[in-house]
N, C-alpha and C positions, 0 to 999 in steps of 0.2 A: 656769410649767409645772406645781408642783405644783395650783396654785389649779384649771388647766384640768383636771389631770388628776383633782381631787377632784371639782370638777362634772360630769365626766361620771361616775361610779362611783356619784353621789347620782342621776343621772338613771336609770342600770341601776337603780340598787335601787328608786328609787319607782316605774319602768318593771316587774318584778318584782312588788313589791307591790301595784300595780292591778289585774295580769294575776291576782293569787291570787284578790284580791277577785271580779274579775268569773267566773273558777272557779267562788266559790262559788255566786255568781248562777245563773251555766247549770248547775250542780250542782240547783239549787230548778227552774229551769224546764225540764232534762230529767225528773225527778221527776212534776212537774207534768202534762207532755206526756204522759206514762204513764199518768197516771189517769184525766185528762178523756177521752178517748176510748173506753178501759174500757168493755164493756157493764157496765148496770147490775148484772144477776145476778152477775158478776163482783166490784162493788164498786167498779166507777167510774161515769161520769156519762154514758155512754153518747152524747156531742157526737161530730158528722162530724168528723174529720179535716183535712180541709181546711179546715172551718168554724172549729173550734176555729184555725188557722193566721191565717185572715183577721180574729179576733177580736182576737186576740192582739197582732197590728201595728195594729191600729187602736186598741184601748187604751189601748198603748205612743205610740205617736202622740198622743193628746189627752193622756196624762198629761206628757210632752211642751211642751206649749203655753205652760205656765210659765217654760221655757227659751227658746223661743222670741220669745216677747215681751222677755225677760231684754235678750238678747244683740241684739235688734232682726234684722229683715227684710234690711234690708242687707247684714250678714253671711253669709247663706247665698247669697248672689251666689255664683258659680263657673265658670272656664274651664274648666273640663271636664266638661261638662254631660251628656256620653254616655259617660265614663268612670263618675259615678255611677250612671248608669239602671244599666246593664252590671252592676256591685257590688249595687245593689238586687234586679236580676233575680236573679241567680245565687244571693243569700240567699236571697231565698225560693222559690228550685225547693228548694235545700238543705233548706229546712224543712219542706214537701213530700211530700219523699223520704223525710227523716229521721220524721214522723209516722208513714207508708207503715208504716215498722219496726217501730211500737209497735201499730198497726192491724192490721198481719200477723201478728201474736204473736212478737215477736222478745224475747228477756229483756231488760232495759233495762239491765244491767251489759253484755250482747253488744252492745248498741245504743251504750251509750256509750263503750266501751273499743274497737273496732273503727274510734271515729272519731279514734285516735291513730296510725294511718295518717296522719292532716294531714299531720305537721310533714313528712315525706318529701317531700308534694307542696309545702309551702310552702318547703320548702331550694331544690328543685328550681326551682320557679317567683322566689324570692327571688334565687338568681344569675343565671340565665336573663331575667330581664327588671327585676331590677331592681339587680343588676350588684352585690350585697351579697357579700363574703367569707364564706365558710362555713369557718370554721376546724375543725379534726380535733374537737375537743371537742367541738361541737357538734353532730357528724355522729353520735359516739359519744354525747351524752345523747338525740340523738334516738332514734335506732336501742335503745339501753335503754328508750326509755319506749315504745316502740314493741314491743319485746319483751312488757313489762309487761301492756302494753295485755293482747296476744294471752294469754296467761297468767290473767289476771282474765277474760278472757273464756268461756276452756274452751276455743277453738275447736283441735283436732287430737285433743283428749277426746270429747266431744260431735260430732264429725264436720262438713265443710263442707259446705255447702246453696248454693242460690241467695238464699235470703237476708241471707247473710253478706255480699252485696254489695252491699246497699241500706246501711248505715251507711259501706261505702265507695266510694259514689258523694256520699254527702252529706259525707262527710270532701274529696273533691275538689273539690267546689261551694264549698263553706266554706273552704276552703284559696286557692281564686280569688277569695275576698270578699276573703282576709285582705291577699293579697298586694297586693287593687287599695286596700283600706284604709293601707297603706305607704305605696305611692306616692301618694295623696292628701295623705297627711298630712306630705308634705314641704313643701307648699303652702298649706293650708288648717288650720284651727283643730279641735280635738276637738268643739266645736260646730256648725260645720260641718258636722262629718263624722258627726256621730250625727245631729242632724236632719234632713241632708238625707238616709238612708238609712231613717227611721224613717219620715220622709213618702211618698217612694216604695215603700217598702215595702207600702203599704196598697193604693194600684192596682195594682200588680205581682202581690198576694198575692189581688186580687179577679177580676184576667182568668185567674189559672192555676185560681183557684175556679170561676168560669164553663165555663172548658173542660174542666176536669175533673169538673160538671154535666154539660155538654152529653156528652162521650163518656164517660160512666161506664159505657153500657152494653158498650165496647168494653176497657174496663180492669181489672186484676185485682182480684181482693175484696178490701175492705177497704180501697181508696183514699180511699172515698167510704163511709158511712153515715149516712142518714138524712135531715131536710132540711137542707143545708148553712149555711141563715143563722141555725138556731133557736139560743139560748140555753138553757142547761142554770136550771135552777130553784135557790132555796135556798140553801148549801154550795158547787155547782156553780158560780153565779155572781161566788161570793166567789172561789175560785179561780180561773178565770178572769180576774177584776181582777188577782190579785196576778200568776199569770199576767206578765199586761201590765206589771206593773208593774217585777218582775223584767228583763225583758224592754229596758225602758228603762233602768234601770240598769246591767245588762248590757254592753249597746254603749256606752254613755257611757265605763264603764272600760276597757272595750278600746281606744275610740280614742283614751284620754287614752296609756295602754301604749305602743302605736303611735307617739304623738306623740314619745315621749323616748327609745325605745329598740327596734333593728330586728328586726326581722318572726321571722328565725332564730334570737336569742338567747331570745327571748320565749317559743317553742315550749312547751319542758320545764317550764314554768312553768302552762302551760296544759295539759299533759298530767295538771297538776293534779285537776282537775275529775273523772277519772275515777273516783279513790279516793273524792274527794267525793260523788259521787252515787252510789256505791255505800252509802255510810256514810247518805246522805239519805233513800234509800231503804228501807235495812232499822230508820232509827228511826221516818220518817215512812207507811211504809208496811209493814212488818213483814218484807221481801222479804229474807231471811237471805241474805247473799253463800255463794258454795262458801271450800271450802277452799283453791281458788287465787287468791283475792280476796286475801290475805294477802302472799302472796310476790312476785304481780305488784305490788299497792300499791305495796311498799317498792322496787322498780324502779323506778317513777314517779318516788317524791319524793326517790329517790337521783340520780336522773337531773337533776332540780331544784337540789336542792342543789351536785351536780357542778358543772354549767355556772356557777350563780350563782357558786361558790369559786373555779374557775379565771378569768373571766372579771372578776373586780376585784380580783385583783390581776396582771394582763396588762394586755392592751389596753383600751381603755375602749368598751365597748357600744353608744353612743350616737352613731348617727351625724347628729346633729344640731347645728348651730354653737353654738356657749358665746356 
């Protein structure tokens, strides 16, 4: 008993510790997202939007290919063949959406802190369909890091907009990745589960680039700028790669998270990422946080810390067979 009950507490905490890693990942390529699309005058790279989107999966995708031969072809065999289209699509409308933000002028602490909204849709969608116990603690580190969130962000200071709802539509879209990423991962390998999302990721992210060519001239500004397949020169380009490259490492850690410990406990862990790329931001890009960047922060990784203390030494996290 104790033996099972020490392997699942080692599966929370390296489950935990993946999820901070991949934090800092999408802490670099929310960062990133910000500047590539930047007009130049501004001091970024002045890349479409959507362009910069379809680049970025496709990067990710060939950087990719090393895993893919790794693990052999065989492997990504799958009965659930429209359960991952379905997870592919929805990421990248999510990423999309979530560019839309940075392309409309959204601050990118209000872009990122707005998307800890998630974990609510992911409790939600986590008992509702995939029958997970939502224990009070975790209701409560959400609901803190969700506070947090709102707090780093300014929003009730700064006033609500209609924009405030674009990082929480991509928080909803990303929250049905994550969930169909759970239930995948009861079944299927973390290899799997990153390259078969990283592959379809690429047509998924090239037909919503088309249609959102084709009707640009029906859509609001700043969906689209300029021609959607060029590449940025120089600097730009080098970004760009890492971009991608982030990007693949990213999802790798998530699914590996995924694989040893469930969708709800993982949340506040990942509400990480917002302090992070606020912190990414104002070294790598000078973008000085407010003064509520601070006391929302320590909500966040309080909220982290909470769940993580209560939850090993209770019940064991992992609901996966020893």
């Amino acid at each position: 008993m104790n033996q099972i009950s020490s392997t699942s507490h080692s599966a929370a905490t390296t489950g935990a510790l993946f999820m901070l890693v991949a934090s800092l990942a999408f802490a670099g390529t929310n960062t990133l997202q910000s500047v590539l699309p930047t007009p130049v005058e501004y001091g970024g790279m002045g890349m479409s939007s959507t362009g910069m989107a379809f680049w970025q999966y496709l990067i990710a995708s060939i950087l990719a290919l090393p895993l893919i031969l790794k693990i052999g072809l065989s492997n990504l065999r799958t009965s659930h063949p429209l359960a991952h289209e379905v997870r592919a699509f929805v990421s990248a409308l999510g990423v999309h959406v979530f560019v839309y933000g940075f392309a409309s002028g959204v601050p990118i602490w209000q872009m990122v802190t707005l998307l800890a909204t998630g974990p609510l849709f992911i409790i939600l969608g986590s008992t509702l369909f995939l029958g997970e116990k939502v224990s009070a603690a975790r209701i409560v580190a959400a609901l803190v890091g969700f506070v947090g969130a709102i707090i780093v962000s300014g929003v009730g200071v700064e006033g609500l907009n209609w924009q405030t709802a674009v990082p929480i539509i991509a928080a909803a879209l990303w929250a049905t990745t994550d969930v169909l990423t759970k239930y995948l991962a009861r079944e299927e390998s973390p290899e799997t589960l990153t390259i078969s999302l990283l592959v379809l990721m690429t047509p998924n992210h090239l037909a919503i680039l088309l249609a959102v060519t084709a009707f640009s001239g029906f859509l609001p500004a700043g969906v689209a700028t300029g021609f959607p397949f060029s590449l940025p020169a120089g600097n730009g380009l080098w970004l760009l790669l890492l971009l991608g490259a982030l990007t693949a490492a990213a999802q790798y850690l998530l699914a590996f998270a995924y694989k040893v410990a469930d969708a709800a406990y993982l949340q506040p862990f990942g509400d990480v990422k917002v302090p992070l790329s606020g912190l990414v931001g104002w070294i790598a890009l000078g973008q000085v946080p407010s003064v509520w960047f601070w006391p929302g922060a320590a909500l966040i990784v309080g909220a982290s810390v909470f769940i993580f203390w209560v939850e090993s030494r209770g019940e064991p996290a992992s609901l996966q067979p020893a």
